[in-house]
Structure formats: structure tokens, C-alpha cells
TITOR-138767 format. One line per 8 residues: number of its first residue (from 0); for each residue x, y negated, z negated of N, C-alpha, C, O. Coordinates in steps of 0.1 Angstrom, whole numbers, plus 5000, padded with zeros to 4 digits. Layout:
N
NUM> X:Y:Z:X:Y:Z:X:Y:Z:X:Y:Z | ...
END
This chain:
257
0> 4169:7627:6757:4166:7613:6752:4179:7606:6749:4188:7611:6742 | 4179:7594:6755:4192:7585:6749:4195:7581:6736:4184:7580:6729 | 4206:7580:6728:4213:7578:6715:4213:7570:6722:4216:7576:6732 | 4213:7559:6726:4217:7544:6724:4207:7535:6715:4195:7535:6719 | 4208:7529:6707:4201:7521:6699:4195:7505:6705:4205:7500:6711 | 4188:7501:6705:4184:7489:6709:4173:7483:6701:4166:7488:6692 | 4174:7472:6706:4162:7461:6693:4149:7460:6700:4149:7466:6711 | 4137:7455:6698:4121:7456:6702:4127:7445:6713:4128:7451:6724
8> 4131:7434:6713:4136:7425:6722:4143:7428:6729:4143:7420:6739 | 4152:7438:6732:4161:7447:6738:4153:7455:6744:4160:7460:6753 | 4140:7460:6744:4130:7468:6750:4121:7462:6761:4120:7466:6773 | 4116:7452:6755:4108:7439:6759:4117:7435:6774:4113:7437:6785 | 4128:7429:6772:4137:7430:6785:4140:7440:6792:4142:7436:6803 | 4140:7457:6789:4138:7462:6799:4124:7461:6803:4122:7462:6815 | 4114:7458:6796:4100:7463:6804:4099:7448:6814:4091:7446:6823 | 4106:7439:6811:4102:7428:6823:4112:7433:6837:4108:7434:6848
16> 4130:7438:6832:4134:7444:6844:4118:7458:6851:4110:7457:6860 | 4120:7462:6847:4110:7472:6853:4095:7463:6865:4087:7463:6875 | 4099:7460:6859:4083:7455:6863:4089:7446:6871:4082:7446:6881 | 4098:7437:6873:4100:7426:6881:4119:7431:6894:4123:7427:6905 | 4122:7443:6885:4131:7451:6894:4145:7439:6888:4153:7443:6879 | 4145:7427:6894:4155:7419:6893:4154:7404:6884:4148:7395:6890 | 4158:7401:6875:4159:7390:6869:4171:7382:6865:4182:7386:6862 | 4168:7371:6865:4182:7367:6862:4181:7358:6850:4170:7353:6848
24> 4192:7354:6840:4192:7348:6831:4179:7340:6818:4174:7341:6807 | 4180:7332:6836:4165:7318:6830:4154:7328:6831:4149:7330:6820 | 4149:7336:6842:4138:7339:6841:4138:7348:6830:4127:7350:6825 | 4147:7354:6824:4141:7364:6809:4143:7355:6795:4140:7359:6783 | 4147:7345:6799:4143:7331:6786:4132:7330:6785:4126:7329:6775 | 4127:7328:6799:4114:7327:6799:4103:7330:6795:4094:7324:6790 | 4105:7346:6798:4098:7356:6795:4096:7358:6781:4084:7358:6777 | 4106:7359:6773:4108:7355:6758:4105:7345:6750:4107:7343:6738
32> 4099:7339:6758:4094:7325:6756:4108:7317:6744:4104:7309:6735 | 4119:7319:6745:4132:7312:6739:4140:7301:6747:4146:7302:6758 | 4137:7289:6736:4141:7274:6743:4152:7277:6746:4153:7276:6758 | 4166:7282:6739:4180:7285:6737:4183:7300:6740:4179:7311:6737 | 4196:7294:6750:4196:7307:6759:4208:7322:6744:4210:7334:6745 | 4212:7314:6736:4220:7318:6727:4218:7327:6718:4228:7330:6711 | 4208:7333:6716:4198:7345:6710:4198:7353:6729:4205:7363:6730 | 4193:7351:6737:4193:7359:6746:4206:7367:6750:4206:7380:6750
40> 4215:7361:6754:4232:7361:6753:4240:7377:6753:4245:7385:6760 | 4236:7374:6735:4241:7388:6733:4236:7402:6737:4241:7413:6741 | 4221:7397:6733:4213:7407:6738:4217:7413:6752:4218:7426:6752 | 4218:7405:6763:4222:7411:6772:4236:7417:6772:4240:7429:6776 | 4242:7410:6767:4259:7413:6768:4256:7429:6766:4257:7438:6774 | 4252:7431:6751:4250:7442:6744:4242:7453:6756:4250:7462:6760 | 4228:7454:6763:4228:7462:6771:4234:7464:6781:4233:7476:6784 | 4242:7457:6791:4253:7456:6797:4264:7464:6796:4269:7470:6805
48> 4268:7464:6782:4278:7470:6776:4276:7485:6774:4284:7494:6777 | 4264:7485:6770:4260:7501:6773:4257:7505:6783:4257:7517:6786 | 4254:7497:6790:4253:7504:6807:4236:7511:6813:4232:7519:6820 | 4231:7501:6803:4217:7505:6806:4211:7494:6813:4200:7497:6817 | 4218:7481:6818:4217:7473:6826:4229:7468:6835:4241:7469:6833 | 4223:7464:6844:4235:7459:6853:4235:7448:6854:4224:7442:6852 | 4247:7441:6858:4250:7426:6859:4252:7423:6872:4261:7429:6877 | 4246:7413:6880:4254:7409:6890:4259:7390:6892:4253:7380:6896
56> 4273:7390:6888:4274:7374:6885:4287:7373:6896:4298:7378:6897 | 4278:7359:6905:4291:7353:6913:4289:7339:6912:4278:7335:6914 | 4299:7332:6911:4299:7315:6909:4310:7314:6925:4319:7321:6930 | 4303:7303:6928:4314:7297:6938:4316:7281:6935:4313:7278:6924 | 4321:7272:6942:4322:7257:6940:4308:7251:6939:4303:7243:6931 | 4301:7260:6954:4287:7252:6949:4274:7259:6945:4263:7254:6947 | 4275:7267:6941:4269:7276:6928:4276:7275:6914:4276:7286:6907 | 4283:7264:6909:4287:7270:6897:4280:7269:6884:4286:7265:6873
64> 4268:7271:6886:4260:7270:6873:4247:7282:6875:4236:7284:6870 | 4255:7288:6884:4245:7299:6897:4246:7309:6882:4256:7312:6876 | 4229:7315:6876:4234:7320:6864:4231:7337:6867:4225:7339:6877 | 4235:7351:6859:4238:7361:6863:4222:7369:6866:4212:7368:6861 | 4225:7377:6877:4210:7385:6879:4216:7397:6870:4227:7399:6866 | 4201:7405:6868:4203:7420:6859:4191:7428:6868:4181:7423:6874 | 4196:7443:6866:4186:7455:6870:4188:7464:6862:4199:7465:6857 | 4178:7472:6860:4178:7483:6849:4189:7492:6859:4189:7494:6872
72> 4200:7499:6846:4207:7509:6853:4201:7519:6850:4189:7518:6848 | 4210:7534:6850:4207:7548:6853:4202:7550:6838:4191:7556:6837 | 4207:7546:6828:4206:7548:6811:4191:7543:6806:4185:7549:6797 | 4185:7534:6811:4170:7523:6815:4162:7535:6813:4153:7534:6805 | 4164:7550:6823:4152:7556:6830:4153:7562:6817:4141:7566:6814 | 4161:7566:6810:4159:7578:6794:4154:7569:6788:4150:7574:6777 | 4153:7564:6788:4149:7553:6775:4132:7549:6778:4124:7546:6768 | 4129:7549:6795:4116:7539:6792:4111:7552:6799:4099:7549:6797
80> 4111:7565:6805:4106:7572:6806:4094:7580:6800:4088:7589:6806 | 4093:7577:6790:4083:7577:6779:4073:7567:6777:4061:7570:6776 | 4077:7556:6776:4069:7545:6774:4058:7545:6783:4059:7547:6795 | 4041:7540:6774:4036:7539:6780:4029:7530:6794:4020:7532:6802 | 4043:7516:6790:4036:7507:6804:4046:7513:6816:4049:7505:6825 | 4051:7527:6819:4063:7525:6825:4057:7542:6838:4051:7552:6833 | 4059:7541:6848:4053:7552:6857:4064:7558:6858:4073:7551:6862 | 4068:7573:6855:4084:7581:6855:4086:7579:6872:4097:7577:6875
88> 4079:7579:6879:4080:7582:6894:4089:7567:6899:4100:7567:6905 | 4082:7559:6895:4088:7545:6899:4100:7542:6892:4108:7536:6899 | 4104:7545:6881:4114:7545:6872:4122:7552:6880:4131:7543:6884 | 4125:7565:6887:4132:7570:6897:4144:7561:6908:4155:7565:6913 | 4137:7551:6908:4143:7539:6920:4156:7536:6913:4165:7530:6919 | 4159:7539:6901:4170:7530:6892:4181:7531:6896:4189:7522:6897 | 4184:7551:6902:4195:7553:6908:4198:7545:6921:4210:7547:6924 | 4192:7536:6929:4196:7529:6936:4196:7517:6937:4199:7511:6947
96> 4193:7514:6928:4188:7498:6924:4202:7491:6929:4203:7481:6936 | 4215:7499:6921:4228:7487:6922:4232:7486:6942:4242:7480:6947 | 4221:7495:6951:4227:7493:6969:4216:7486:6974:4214:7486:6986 | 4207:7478:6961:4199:7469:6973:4208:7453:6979:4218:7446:6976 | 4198:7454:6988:4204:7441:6995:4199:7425:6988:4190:7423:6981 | 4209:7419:6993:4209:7407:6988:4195:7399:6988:4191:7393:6978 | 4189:7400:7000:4181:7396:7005:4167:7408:6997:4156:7403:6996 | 4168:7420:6993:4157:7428:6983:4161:7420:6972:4152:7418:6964
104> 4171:7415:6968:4171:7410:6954:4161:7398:6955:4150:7398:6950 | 4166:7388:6962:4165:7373:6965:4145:7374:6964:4139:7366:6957 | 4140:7385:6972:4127:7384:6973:4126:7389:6959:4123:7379:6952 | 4127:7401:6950:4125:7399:6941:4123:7388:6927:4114:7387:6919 | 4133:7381:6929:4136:7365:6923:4125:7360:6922:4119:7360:6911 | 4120:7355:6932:4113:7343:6941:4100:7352:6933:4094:7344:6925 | 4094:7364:6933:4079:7369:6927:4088:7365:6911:4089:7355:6919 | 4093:7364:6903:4093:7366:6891:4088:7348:6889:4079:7342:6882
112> 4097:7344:6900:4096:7326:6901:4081:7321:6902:4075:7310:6899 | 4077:7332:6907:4064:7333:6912:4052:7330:6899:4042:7324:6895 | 4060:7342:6895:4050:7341:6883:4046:7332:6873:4035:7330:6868 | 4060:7324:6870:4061:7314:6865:4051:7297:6866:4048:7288:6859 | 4049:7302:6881:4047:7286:6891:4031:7290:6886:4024:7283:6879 | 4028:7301:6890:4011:7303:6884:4009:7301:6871:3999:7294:6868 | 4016:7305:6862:4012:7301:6849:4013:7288:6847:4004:7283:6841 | 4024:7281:6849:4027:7270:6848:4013:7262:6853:4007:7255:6845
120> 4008:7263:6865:3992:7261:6868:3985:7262:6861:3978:7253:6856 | 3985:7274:6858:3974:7280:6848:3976:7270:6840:3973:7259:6846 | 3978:7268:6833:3982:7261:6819:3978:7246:6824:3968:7240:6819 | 3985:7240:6831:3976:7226:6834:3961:7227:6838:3954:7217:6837 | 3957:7239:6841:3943:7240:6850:3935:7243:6834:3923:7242:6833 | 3941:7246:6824:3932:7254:6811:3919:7267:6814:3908:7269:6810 | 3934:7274:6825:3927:7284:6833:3938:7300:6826:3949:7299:6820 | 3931:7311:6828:3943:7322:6822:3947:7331:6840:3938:7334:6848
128> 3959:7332:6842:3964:7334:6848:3968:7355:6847:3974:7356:6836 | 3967:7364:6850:3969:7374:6848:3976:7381:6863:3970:7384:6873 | 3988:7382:6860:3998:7389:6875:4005:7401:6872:4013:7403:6863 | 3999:7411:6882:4005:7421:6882:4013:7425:6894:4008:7427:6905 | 4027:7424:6892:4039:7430:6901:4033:7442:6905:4026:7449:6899 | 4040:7442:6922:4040:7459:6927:4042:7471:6922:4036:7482:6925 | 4052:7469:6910:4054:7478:6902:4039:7480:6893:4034:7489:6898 | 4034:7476:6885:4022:7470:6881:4016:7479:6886:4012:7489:6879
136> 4012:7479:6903:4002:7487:6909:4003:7497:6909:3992:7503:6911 | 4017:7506:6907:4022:7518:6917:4014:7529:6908:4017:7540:6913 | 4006:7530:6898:3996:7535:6893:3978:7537:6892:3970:7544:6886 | 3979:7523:6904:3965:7521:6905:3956:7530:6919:3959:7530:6931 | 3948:7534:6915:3940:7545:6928:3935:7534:6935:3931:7524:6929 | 3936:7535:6949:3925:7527:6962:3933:7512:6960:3925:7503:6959 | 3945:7509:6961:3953:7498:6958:3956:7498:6976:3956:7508:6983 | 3957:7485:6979:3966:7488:6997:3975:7492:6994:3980:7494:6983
144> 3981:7496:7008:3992:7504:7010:3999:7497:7026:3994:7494:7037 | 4014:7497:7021:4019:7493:7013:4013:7481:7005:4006:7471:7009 | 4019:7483:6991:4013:7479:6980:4016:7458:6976:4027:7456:6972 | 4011:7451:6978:4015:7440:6982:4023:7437:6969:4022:7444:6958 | 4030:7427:6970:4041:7419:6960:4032:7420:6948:4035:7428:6940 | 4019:7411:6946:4016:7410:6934:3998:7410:6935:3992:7408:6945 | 3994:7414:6924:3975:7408:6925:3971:7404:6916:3971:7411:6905 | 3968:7390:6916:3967:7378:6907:3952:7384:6901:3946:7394:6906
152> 3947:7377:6890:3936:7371:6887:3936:7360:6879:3944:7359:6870 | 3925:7349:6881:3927:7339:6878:3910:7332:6874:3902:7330:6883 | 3908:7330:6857:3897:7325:6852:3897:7313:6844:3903:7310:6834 | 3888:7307:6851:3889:7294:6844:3876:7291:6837:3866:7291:6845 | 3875:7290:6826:3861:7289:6815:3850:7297:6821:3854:7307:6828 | 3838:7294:6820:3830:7302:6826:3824:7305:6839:3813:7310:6842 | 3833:7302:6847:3835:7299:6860:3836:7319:6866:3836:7328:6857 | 3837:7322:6877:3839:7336:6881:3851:7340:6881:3856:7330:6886
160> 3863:7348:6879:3864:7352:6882:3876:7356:6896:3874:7365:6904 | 3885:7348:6897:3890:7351:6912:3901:7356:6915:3912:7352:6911 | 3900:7367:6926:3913:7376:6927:3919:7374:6940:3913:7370:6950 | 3933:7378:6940:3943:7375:6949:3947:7386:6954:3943:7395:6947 | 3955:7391:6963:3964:7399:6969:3978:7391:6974:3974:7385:6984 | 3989:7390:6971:4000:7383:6970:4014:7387:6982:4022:7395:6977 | 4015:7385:6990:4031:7389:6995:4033:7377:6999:4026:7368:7003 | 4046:7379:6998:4060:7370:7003:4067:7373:7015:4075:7383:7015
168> 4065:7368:7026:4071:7373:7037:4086:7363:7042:4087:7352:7045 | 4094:7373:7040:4108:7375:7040:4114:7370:7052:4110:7374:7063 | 4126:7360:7051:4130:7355:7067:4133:7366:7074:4125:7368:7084 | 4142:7375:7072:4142:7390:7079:4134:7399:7084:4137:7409:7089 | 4120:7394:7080:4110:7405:7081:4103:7398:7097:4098:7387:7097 | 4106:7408:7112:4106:7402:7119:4087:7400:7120:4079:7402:7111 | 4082:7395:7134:4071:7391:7137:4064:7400:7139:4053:7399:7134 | 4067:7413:7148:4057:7424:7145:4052:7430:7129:4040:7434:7126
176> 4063:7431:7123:4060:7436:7109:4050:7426:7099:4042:7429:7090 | 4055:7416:7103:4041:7407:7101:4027:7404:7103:4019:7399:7096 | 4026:7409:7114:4014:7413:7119:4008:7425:7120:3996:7428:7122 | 4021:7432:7118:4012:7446:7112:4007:7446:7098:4000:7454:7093 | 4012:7436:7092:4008:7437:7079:3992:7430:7078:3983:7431:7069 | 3992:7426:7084:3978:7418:7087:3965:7427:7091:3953:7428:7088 | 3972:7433:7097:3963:7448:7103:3960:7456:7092:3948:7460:7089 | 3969:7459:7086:3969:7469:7069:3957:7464:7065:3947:7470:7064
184> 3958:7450:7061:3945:7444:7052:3935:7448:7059:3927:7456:7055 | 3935:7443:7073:3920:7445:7075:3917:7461:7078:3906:7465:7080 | 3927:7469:7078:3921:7488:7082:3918:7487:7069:3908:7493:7066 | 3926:7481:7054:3920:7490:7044:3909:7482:7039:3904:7487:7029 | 3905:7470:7042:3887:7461:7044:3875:7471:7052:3865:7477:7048 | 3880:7472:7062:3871:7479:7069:3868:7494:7065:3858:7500:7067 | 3881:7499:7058:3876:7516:7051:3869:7517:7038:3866:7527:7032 | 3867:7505:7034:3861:7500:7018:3863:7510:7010:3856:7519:7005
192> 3880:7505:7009:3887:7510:6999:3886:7501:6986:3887:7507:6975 | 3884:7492:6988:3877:7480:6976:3869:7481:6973:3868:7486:6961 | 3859:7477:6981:3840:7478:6974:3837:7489:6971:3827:7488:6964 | 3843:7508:6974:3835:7515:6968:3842:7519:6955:3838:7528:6947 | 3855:7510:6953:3857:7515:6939:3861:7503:6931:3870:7503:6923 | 3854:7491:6934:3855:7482:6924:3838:7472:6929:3831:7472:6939 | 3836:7465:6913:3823:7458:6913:3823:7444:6921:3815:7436:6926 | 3838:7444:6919:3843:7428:6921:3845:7426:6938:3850:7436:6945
200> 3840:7413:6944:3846:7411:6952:3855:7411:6959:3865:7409:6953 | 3857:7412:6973:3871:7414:6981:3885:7404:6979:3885:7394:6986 | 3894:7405:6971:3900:7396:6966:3907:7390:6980:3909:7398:6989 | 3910:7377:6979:3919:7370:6988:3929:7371:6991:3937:7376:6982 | 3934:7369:7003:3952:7374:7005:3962:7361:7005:3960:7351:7011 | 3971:7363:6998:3978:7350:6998:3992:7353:7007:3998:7363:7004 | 3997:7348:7015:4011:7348:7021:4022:7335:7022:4023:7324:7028 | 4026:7340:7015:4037:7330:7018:4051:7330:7022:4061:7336:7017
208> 4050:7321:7036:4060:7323:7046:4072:7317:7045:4075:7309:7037 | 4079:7321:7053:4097:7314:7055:4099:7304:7063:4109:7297:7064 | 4087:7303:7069:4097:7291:7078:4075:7283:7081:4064:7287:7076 | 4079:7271:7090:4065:7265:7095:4061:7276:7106:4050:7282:7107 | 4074:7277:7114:4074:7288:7127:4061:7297:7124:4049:7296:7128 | 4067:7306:7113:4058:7322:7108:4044:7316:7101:4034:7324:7100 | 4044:7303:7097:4031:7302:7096:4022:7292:7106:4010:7292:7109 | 4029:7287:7110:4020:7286:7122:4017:7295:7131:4006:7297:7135
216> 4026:7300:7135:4013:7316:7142:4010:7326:7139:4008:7337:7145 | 4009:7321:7126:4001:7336:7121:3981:7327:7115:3970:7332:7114 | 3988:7313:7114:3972:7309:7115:3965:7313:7127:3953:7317:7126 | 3970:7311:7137:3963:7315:7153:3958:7328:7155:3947:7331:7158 | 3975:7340:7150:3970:7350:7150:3962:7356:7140:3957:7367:7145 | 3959:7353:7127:3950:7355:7120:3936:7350:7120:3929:7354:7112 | 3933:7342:7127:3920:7332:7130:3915:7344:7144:3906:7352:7143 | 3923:7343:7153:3922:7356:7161:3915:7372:7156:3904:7377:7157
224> 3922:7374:7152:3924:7389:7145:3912:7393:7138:3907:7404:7139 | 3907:7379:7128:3896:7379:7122:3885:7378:7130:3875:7381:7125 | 3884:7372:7145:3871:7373:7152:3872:7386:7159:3861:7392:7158 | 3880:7391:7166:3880:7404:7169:3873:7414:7162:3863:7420:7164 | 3882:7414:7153:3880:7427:7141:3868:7427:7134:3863:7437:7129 | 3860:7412:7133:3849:7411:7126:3848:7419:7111:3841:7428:7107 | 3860:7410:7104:3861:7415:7093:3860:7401:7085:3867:7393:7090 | 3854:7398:7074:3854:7387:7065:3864:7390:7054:3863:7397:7044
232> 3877:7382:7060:3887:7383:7047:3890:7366:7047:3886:7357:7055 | 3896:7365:7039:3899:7351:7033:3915:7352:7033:3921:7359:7025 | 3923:7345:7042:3938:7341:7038:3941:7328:7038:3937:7319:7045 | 3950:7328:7030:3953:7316:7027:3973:7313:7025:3981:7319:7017 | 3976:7305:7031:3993:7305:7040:4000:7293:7030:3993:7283:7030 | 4008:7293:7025:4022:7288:7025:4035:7293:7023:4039:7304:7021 | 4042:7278:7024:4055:7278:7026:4064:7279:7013:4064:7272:7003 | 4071:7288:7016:4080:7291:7005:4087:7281:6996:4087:7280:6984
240> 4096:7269:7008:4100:7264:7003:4092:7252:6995:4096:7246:6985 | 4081:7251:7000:4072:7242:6991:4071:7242:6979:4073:7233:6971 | 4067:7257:6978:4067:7263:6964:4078:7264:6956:4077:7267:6944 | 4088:7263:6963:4104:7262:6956:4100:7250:6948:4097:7250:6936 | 4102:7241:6956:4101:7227:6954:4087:7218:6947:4085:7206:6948 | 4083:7223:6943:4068:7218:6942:4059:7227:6933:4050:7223:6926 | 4063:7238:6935:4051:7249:6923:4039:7252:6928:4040:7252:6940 | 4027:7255:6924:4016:7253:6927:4005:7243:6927:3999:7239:6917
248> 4004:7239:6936:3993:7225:6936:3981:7232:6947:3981:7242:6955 | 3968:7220:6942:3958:7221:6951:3963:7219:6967:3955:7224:6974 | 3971:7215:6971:3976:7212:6985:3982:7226:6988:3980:7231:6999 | 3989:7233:6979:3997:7249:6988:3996:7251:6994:4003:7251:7004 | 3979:7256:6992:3977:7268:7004:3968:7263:7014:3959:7255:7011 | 3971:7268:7028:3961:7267:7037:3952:7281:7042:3956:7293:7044 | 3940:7276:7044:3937:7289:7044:3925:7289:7054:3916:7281:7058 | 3930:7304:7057:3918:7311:7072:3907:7322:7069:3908:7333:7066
256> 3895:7314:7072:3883:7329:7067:3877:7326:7077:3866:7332:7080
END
């Protein structure tokens, strides 16, 4: 067990690194729900310093207000290895956490951003928003495989109930691997890996793409796919950058059942 001392707030930020892998500055303000980044500050400095997190900070001319990402380091895994929101197996990754690529980070980001843009919804809609990251899942039995970015749920007053299945498809992630992922859903629909161990309906798949390119033919090829296969699944497509730019609105998503 680690002799390093840390505060409940100092804990609380590792369990959002964990669960979100990569964060940067704004997003653990967030999380803390703290208007002023000036109470956050030290806190990090301080785990930094001990080396139970890592920093990654670069400013250029036109990034210079570009603020610092963090990942749990090697010191992280003694510390939360115990804890009960934390899987020792998944905790494992930490040793490599500081040789992901730019582009594993960046996708990382974008789901934390993610989470934000839904609640931020939630909250105008006077709906409750509940997201659980991949990490989130890596303990759940009959989950797909591979395990998607995130699985929303989303309730608004007495209304039902409605669930999501979440990925982010990555500019690098070429066109076959895309469409193999499309196939995943529907082999693990068709093995009812869902219905025989849950009450609830087949939740919806959400993807959101990199370019118009990747979603425009994946409407085709998913409109396709779904008459072949004769599988009733629900997808529903946007654009990343929309969501950059815009958050969640009724317009987002488009969608194929």
C-alpha cells in the first residue's frame, strides 16, 4: 500500500482519471463541479508531484491557452486498487497509459466532452442523464464486445426509460473496421446477449462519425445490413464536429431502424 497522503478531492480526481483514462484541466473543474480553477490547481500540482499522475502540457502560438491533459500514473494503481468503484484488472493499463497515442488520447477527451454535452441536455430537457464510460463496463457480464465508448441512460419524468450504446468513430479508424463494428452489434443482437439477461429493451446504438464521408455510407451500409440480417436495431449517426460545435440538440442525430 502507498504512504502517499492525499485529500477525498484528491481521490475523487483519480476516480474520474480512471474512469475517463484522460482529462484535462476544464474537464476535472467540471467534474468538481468548481467555478475557479484555483482550488483545483494545487491539487493537481500536488498529485503530479508525487507522481501518481501524469501531465501532459504543450502550448504553441495557436494553442496558447491549450490547457494541460492528466492520466493516472504507476503510483494511481496502489492507491485505487482497493477501492470499490475501481476493477484491479483494468487498473493494470496504467503502466502504459504514458505510450498512448495522440489520437487514443484525443478520443478519450471528446467521451469526457461527451459527457458533459448530455448532461448539459439533460438539464435543459429536466431529464436525468446517467453515463457509463468503457471503463464503467469492464465489469459488467453479457456487455458487447468490444465494449463500446459509453452506455447512456436517459429518464425523463414518467416517461420510459431509454438506453443507448455509444462509440465515437475515430478519423484513423479505417472503413472496414467500421463496418465490422456494425456486424459486432448485430452478432451480439442476434445471440441475445441482451434480452436473456436483461428486462429492458435492446438499447440504441449511437455513432458518431468523423467526417459526412463515414456517415454517409454507413447510412447505406447500415440500412443495407439491417435488411439482410433481419435484425431490428435502431442507429442513429452524427457528426463529431457538430457536436463540437453545437452539443446535443434534437437535430444530432440521424437515424436508421
Amino acid at each position: 500500500m502507498t504512504t502517499e497522503s492525499i485529500t477525498n478531492k484528491q481521490l475523487e480526481i483519480l476516480i474520474f482519471l480512471y474512469r475517463f483514462r484522460f482529462l484535462n484541466r476544464i474537464h476535472i473543474q467540471k467534474f468538481l463541479n468548481h467555478k475557479n480553477h484555483s482550488r483545483i490547481t494545487p491539487w493537481l500540482k500536488d498529485l503530479t508531484n508525487k507522481q501518481i499522475i501524469s501531465r501532459i502540457y504543450t502550448q504553441t502560438l495557436e494553442n496558447i491557452n491549450k490547457p494541460a491533459i492528466y492520466y493516472l500514473a504507476n503510483k494511481a494503481r496502489h492507491i485505487l486498487k482497493d477501492h470499490e468503484k475501481c476493477n484491479p484488472e483494468a487498473l493494470n493499463r496504467v503502466y502504459r497509459e504514458k505510450h498512448r497515442s495522440e489520437t487514443f488520447r484525443n478520443h478519450w477527451l471528446f467521451i469526457a466532452d461527451l459527457y458533459f454535452h448530455f448532461q448539459d441536455t439533460a438539464l435543459k430537457q429536466n431529464s436525468t442523464c446517467n453515463f457509463y464510460a468503457a471503463t464503467d463496463l469492464s465489469t459488467v457480464a453479457y456487455a458487447p464486445l468490444p465494449l463500446p465508448d459509453a452506455f447512456l441512460t436517459i429518464t425523463e419524468g414518467q416517461k420510459p426509460t431509454k438506453r443507448y450504446f455509444l462509440d465515437v468513430l475515430d478519423e484513423t479508424l479505417p472503413m472496414f473496421a467500421i463496418k465490422k463494428r456494425i456486424s459486432q452489434y448485430c452478432r451480439y443482437y442476434q445471440a441475445n446477449y441482451w434480452q436473456d439477461h436483461n428486462k429492458h429493451p435492446f438499447p440504441k446504438i449511437l455513432l458518431v462519425c468523423s467526417s459526412a464521408r463515414v456517415k454517409n455510407s454507413l447510412l447505406r451500409f447500415i440500412s443495407k445490413t439491417l435488411e439482410e440480417e433481419e435484425v431490428e436495431l435502431s442507429f442513429f449517426l452524427s457528426l463529431k464536429s457538430n457536436i463540437s460545435e453545437h452539443g446535443i440538440q434534437a437535430n444530432t442525430w440521424e437515424s436508421i431502424d
